[in-house]
N, C-alpha and C positions, 0 to 999 in steps of 0.2 A: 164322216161315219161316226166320229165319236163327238160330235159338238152337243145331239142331246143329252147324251149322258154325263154331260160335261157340264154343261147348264142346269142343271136338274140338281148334281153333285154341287156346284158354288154356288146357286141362290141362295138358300138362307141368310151364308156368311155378306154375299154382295147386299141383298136386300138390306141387311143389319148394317150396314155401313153406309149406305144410300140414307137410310135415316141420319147419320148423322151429319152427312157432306147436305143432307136439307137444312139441316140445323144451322150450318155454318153459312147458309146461301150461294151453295156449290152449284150452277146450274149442270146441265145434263151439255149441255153445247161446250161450256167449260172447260168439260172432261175429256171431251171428244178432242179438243183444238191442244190438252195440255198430254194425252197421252199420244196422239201423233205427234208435237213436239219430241216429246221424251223419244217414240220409237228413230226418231231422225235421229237424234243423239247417240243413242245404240248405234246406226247404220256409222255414224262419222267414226264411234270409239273401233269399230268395226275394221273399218277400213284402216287405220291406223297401227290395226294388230293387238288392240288391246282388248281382247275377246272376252276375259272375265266382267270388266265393267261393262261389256256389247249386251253380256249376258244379263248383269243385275238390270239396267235399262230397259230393254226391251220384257222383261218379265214386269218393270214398271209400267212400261206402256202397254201392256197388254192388262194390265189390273184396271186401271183407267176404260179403256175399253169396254170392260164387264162392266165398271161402275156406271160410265152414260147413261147406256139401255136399262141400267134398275133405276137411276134416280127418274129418268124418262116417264119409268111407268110411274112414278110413286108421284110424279108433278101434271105434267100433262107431254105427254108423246109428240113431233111434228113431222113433217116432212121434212122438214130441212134439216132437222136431227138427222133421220134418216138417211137421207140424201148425205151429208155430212161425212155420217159413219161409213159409210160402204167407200165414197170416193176417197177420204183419206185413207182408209185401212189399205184399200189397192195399191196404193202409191206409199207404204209404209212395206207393206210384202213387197212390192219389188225391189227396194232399197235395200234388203239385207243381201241377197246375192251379189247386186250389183257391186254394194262394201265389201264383201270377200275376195270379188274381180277384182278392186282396187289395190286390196291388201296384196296382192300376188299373180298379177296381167298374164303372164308367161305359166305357170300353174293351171288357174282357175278361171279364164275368161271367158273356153270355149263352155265348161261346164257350166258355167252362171248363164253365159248365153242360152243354152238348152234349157235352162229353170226357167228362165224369166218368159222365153216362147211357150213354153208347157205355161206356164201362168197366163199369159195373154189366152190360153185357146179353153184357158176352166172358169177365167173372169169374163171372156165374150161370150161362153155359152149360159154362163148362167146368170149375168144381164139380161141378156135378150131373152131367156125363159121370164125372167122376173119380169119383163117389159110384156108381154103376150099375156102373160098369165092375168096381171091385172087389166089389160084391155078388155076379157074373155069375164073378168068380175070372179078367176078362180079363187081359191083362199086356202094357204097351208093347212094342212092335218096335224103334221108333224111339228110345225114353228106355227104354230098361229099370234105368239107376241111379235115379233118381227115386223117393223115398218114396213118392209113390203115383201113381196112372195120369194121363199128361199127355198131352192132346190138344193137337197143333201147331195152328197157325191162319197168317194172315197177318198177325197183328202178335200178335208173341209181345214176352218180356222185350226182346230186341237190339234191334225194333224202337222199342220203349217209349221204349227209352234212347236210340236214335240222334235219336225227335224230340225228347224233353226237352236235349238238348243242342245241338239248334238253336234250342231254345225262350230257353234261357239266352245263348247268342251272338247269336242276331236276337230281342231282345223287342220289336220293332214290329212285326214277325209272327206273335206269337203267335196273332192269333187265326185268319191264314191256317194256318198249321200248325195245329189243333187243330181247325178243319170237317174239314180233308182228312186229318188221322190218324182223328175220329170217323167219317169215311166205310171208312177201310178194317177200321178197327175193325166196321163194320157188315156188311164185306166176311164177318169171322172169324166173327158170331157164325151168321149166314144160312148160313156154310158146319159148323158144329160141330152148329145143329140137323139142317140135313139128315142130317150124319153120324151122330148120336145117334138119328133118326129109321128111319134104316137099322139101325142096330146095338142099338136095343131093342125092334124091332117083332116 
């Protein structure tokens, strides 16, 4: 819900910094391979209970993140960037709940459990739109830089991140936050089927 206005808000600063990681001969695949690193790094500080650094980390790997996709456009774009980006990002989101299961089994595992199945059912649904849509030769309105076709929801990446970064400043609430993000997550995926329901019938 808030990714385009999120993206719209950081280009410039990103764009202006993609120049300079060209300068230095930062590629775009790079960035992708060094800020899934880093988000791993978070998951492990995570799991160990050491939340503040979980915290500076993954706001790392998430800068990283933003940076790929601008240097991408400003070099040449590929599939394999793309492909890159989306399958590590997935496997970097599921790692941070799983770290907080870690930090505390007996607490938080049924909770993290419920997140990570709310994640499998808004990451299946919106693969498989993205997989249709390009069969069909559709093309975002809304994301048209996007390697491949992105269907919004109500808890996109900004959401993600706005609750893992409550998660890491209130960890006594994690498992309050993580019912009620897998709720709205359940909100994304009931609304991507309808939509995919509509648009490949």
């Amino acid at each position: 819900m808030l990714d385009r206005a999120a993206t719209a808000l950081l280009r410039p600063l990103l764009d202006g910094m993609a120049v300079g990681l060209r300068r230095m001969k930062v590629g775009a695949d790079t960035l992708t391979w060094a800020g899934f690193a880093i988000g791993i790094g978070a998951a492990t500080a995570i799991a160990f209970g050491a939340y503040a650094t979980g915290l500076l980390l993954m706001l790392a790997s998430r800068l990283c993140d933003g940076l790929d996709g601008a240097v991408a456009r400003q070099t040449q774009a590929t599939d394999r960037g793309a492909f890159l980006d989306i399958a590590l990002d997935f496997v970097f989101y599921a790692s941070v709940p799983l770290a907080f299961a870690v930090a505390d089994p007996p607490g938080r595992a049924l909770a993290a459990a419920t997140l990570l199945a709310a994640f499998v059912g808004t990451g299946a649904s919106f693969l498989a739109y993205a997989v249709l849509a390009e069969r069909r030769g559709m093309a975002s309105v809304a994301y048209p830089r996007k390697g491949f076709y992105y269907l919004g929801g109500l808890t996109e990446a900004s959401e993600t991140l706005i609750c893992f970064v409550l998660m890491c400043l209130l960890p006594g609430w994690f498992s309050v936050l993580a019912y009620a993000f897998a709720a709205l997550c359940a909100v994304t995926f009931v609304t991507r089927i309808v939509a995919g329901w509509r648009a490949f019938g």
